[in-house]
TILO-455205 format. One record per residue (C-alpha): residue number from 0; residue in three letters; x, y, z. Coordinates in steps of 0.02 Angstrom, whole numbers, plus 32768, in hexadecimal, padded with zeros to 4 digits. Layout:
NUM;ALA;X;Y;Z
...
This chain:
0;UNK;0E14;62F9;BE87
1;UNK;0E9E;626C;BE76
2;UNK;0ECF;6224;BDDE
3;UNK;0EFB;616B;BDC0
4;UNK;0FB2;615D;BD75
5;UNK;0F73;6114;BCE4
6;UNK;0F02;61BC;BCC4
7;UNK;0F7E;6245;BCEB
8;UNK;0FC1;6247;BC38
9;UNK;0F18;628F;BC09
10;UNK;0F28;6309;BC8B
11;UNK;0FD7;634E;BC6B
12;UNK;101B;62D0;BCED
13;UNK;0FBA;6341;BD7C
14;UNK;0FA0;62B3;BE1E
15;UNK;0F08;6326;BE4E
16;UNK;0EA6;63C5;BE11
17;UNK;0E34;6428;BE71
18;UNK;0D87;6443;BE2D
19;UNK;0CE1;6482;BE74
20;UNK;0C3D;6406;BE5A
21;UNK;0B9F;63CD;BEB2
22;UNK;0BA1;6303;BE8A
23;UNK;0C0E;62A6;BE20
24;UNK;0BBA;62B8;BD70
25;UNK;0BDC;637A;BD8C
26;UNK;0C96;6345;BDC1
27;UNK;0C9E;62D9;BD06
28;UNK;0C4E;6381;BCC2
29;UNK;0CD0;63D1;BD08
30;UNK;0D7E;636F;BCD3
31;UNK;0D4B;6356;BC17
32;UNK;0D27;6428;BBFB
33;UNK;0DD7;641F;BC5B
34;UNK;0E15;638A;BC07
35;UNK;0DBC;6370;BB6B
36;UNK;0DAA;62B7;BB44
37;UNK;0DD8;626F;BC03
38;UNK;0D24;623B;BC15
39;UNK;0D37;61A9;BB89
40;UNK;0DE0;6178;BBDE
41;UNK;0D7A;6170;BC75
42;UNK;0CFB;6107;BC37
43;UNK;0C67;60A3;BC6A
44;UNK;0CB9;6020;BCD7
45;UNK;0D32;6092;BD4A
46;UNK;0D21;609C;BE07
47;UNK;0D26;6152;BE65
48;UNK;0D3F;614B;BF25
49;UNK;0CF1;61C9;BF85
50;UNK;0D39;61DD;C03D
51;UNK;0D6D;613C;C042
52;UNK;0CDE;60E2;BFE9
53;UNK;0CEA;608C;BF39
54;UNK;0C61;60AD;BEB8
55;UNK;0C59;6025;BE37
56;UNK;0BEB;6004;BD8F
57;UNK;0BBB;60C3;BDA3
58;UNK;0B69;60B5;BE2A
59;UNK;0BD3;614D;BE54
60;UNK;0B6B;61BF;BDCB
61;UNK;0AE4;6201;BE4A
62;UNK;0B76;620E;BEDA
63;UNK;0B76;62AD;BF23
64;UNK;0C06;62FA;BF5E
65;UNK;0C59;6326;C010
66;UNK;0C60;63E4;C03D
């Protein structure tokens, strides 16, 4: 996963991590055991592109994920 500029300060200024999940609400899972509290800073109205293609008004939280 990439992270905005504006989030790496909540991920110890990391561009990208590497985690395992199945769709995106397992990815969110994922980041705030890992980074506790990124999933506010996230919030309700971010977009997540997924190979290319922007998710929008969380439209993204069913998403599955590429292999």
């Amino acid at each position: 996963m990439f992270f905005a500029t504006g989030l790496r300060r909540l991920v110890g200024g990391a561009e990208s991590v590497e985690l395992e999940a199945r769709d995106v609400r397992e990815l969110l899972s994922a980041l705030e055991v890992r980074y506790p509290g990124i999933t506010a800073a996230i919030g309700e109205d971010c977009s997540i592109a997924i190979d290319g293609e922007t998710l929008v008004d969380r439209t993204w939280e069913a998403a599955e994920l590429p292999d």
